[in-house]
N, C-alpha and C positions, 0 to 999 in steps of 0.2 A: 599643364593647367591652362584650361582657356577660363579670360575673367568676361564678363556683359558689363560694360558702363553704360546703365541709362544715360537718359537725356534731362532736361531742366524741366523739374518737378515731378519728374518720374519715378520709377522705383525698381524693386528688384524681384519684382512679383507681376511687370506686363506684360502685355500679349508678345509681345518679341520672345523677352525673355524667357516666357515659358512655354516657348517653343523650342526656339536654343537647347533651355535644362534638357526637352523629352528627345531631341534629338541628339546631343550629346553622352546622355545616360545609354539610349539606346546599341551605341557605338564604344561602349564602355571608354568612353572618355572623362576625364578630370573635370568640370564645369562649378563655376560657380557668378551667380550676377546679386552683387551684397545692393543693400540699400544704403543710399547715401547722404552726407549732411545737402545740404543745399547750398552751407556756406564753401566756397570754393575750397580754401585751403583745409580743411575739415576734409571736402571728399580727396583732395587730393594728397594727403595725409595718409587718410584711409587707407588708401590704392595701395602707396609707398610702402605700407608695413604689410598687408595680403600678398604682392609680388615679393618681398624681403622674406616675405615667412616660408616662401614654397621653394623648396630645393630644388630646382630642375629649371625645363625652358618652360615661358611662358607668352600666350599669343591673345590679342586683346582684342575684344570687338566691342565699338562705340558707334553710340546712336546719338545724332544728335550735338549737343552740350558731351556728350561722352566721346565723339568723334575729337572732338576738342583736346578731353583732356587723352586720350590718348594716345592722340600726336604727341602730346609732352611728353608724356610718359614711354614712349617708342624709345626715348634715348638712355632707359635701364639698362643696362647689362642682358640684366635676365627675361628682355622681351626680343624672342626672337623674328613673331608676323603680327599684323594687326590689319583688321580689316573693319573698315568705316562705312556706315550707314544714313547716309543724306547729312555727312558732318557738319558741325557749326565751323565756321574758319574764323566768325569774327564776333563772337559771343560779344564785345564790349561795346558793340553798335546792335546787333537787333536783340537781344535780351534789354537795351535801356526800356525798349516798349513796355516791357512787364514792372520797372518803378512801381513801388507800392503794394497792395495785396493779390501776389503770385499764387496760381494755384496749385494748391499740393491733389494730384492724378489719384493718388492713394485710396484717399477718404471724403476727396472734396473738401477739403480745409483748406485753407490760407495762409500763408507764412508772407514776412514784410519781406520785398527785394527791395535793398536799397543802394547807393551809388558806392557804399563802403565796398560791396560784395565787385559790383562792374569793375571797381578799379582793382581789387585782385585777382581777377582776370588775366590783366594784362601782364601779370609775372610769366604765367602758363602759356603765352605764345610762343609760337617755336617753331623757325625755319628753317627749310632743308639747303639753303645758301653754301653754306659752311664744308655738308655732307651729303650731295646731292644722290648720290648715291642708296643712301637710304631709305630711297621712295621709291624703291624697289622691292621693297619688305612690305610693302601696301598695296591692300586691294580693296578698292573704293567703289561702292553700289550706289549711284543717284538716279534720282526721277525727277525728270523738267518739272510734273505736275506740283511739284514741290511748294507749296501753299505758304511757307514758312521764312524756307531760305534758297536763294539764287544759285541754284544747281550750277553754275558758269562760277563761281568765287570757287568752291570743292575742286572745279575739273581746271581752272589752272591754276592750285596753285600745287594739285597732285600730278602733275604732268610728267608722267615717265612713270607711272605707278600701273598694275593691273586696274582697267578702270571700266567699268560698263555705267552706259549711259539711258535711259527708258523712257521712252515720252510716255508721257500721262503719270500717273499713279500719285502718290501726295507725299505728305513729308513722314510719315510712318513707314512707307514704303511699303506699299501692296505683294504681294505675293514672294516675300520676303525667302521662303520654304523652299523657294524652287531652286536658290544660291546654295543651300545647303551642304549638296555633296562635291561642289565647285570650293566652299569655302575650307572644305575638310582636305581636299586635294593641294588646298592654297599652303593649309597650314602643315601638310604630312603627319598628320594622324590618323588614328582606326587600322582597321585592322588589315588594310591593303598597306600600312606603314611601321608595324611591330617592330622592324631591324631599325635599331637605331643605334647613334655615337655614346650614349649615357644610358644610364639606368633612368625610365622615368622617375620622376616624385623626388629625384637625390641628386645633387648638386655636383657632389661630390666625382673629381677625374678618377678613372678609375683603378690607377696606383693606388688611391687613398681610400678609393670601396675595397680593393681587395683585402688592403690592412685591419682596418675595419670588421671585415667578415670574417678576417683571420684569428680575431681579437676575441671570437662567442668561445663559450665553453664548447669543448671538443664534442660532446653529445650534441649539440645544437646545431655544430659546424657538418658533423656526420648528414644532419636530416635534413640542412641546406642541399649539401651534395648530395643527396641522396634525391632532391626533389628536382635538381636542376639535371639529372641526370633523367627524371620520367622526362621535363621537359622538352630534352634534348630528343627522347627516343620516340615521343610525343610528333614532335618535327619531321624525326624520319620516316614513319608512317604515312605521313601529310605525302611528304614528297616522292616516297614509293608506290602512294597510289597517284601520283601525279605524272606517272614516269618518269623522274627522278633517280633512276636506282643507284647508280653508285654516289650522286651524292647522298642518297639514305644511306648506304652503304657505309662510306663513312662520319654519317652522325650516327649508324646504331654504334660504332664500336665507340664511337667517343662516349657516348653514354654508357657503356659497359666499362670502360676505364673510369667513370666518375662514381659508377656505383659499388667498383671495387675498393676508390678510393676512401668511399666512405664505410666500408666496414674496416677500411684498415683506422682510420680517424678514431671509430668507434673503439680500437682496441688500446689505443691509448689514452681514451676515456677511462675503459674498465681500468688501466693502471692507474689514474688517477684521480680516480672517482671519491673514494671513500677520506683521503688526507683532504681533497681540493673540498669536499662538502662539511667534513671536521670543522675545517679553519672558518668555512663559512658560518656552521653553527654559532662557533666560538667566539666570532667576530660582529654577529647581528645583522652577518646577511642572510638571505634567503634562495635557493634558487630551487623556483616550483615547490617540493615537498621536499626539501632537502633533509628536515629533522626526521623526516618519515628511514627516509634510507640511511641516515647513521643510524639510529634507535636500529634497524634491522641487522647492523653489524656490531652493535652495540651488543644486543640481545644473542648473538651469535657467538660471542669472544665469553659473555657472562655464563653464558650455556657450557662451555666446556670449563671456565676458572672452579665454576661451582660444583661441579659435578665430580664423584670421587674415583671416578675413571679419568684420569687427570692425562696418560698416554695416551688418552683417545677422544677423535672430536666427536663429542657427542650432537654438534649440530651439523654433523656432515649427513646428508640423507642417505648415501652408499651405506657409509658405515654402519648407522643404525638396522637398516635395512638386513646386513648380512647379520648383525648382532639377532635381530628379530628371527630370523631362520633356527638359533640356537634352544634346544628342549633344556637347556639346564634351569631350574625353579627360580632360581639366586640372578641368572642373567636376565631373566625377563622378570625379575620383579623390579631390578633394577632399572629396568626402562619404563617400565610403568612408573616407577617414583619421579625417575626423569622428566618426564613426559608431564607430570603434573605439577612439579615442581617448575617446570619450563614454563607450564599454563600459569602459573600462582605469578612469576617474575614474569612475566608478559602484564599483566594485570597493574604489577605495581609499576615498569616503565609505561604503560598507557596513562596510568594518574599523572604522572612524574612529568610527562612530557603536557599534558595540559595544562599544569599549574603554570610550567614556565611560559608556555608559550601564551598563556593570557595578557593582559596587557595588567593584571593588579598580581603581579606577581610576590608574595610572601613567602619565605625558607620555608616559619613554621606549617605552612598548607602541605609540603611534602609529609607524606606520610614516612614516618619509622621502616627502613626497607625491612628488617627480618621480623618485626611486629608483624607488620604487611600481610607477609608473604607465609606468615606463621596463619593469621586469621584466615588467608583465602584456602590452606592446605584443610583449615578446619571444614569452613563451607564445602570445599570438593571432596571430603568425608576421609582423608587420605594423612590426618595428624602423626599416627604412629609413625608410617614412612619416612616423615618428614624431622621426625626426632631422631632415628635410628639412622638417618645418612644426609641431611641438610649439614652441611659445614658450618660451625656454628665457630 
């Protein structure tokens, strides 16, 4: 995730920034530049909880008052590069000029700056003394023409950091675009940087991804593997028209072992499909259509209890099938009664499973199952049948 920290009075909709966003999207990278309070601890609050919420690495680029706070903010865990744009170093001396009604960039409105906000400032200072080291993680864009602030306070106090320096240009910093793909190289992303130590977007090391991934329903687990195995043969492709062959070589076959693994996954799915979705009915979970595929085995077990071929499954397709081949009057009138008496109990578990699954669920809405299923034989013209071999 790369974050944009404006500058003082800025927002998360300027010209910077919505360059950043179209260059970042374009590179299908993470971006986001939020709009901020003005009171210090307010934005830096903000920040604290946007880096906290994002599982993975995260690299900060600050403009300004934003260069500022994200020096402070460099010493997260989860910020791994930051790159500063004409930064403020001493917000608590040239922000005093704005005392009074500051302008908000936005709308052209006014908000009070007053001495309460300067002195929390000074909490958010933060020197690299300690961990000199760490301005190494920094890469620092100034311009002399800097109208604002004294491009000479940024350049020593980041000394030992990636630093360019530009005569002329102002404190927005002119042609800002041309850093671009220097900046994307700084921080190793895009798509010249795909191989990486972590899954993007998840925090998590990956003993505790793989537990994790381990933990989906086996059906789910199958169409992960089953996805990272195109990916994989996705790769080899790349790299055999790259002439890479025997490393294609072998990622085709590792993908070919990932896509065997997952129909093997898949099969102890099907053993456990039908009890693991049961319990889930029965317990008030859901998973996708789950009442849909019990109801279907449901209907399947009801098909043969009912029926007075009691030897034989009569919701087996085979069987019927070979049944149906048979000229005797008696066997195929039987399947015909079947078959609409299958139709009539399809009818009543489609009501049955509506009422429940509504949210004003009442017993008495359940319809009478052999009332039911007596009226629909009526409607399908088929009553006598339904007297002379319904199990009553």
């Amino acid at each position: 995730m790369i974050i944009y920290i404006h500058g003082f009075g800025s927002h998360g909709n300027g010209s910077k920034a919505k360059q950043f966003r179209e260059y970042f999207k374009s590179i299908d990278e993470n971006f986001i530049a939020p709009s901020l309070s003005y009171v210090p601890e307010l934005a830096i609050a903000t920040l604290k909880e946007l880096i906290a919420s994002y599982h993975g690495e995260v690299y900060l680029i600050g403009s300004s008052l934003g260069g500022f706070y994200a020096t402070y903010l460099s010493q997260l865990p989860e910020v791994k590069k930051v790159v500063l744009i004409n930064p403020a170093t001493k917000p608590m001396q040239t922000l005093s000029r704005a005392l009074g009604d500051a302008p908000n960039f936005y709308d052209r409105s006014t908000f009070s700056w007053t001495q309460k906000y300067l002195d929390m400032l000074k909490q958010y200072e933060y020197s690299f003394r300690e961990r000199a080291w760490e301005v190494e993680n920094f890469f620092v864009l100034l311009q002399k023409g800097d109208e604002t602030l004294n491009y000479k306070d940024a350049e020593g106090k980041y000394k030992g950091a990636k630093l360019v320096v530009e005569e002329g240009g102002n404190h927005s910093f002119e042609g800002v675009q041309r850093y671009f793909e220097e900046i994307r190289s700084f921080f190793e992303v895009g798509d010249h940087f795909k191989h990486t130590t972590k899954v993007k977007g998840v925090g998590f090391e990956l003993d505790e991804l793989a537990k994790r991934t381990g933990n989906l329903y086996y059906d789910d687990l199958a169409l992960f593997v089953e996805e990272l195995a195109k990916k994989i043969d996705s790769d080899a492709k790349a790299d055999k028209e790259r002439g890479r062959v025997k490393l294609a070589k072998d990622l085709e076959n590792a993908a070919s072992f990932l896509e065997k693994s997952s129909k093997e996954i898949m099969k102890a799915w099907d053993k456990c499909k039908i009890p693991t979705l049961q319990w889930m009915l029965e317990n008030g979970f859901n998973k996708h259509d789950s009442k849909a595929e019990v109801l279907e085995e449901q209907i399947a077990k009801e098909f043969a209890n009912r029926s007075r071929w009691d030897n034989v499954s009569m919701s087996d397709e085979k069987t019927r099938h070979k049944l149906a081949n048979y000229d005797d009057d008696f066997t195929q009138e039987m399947i015909g009664v079947f078959e609409q008496k299958a139709q009539a109990y399809i009818e009543y578990l489609k009501t049955y499973l509506r009422v429940i699954a509504s949210d004003d669920f009442y017993p008495e809405d359940v319809p009478n199952e052999k009332e039911f299923i007596e009226q629909k034989c009526k409607e399908f013209g088929f009553e006598e049948g339904f007297q002379s071999y319904y199990k009553r």
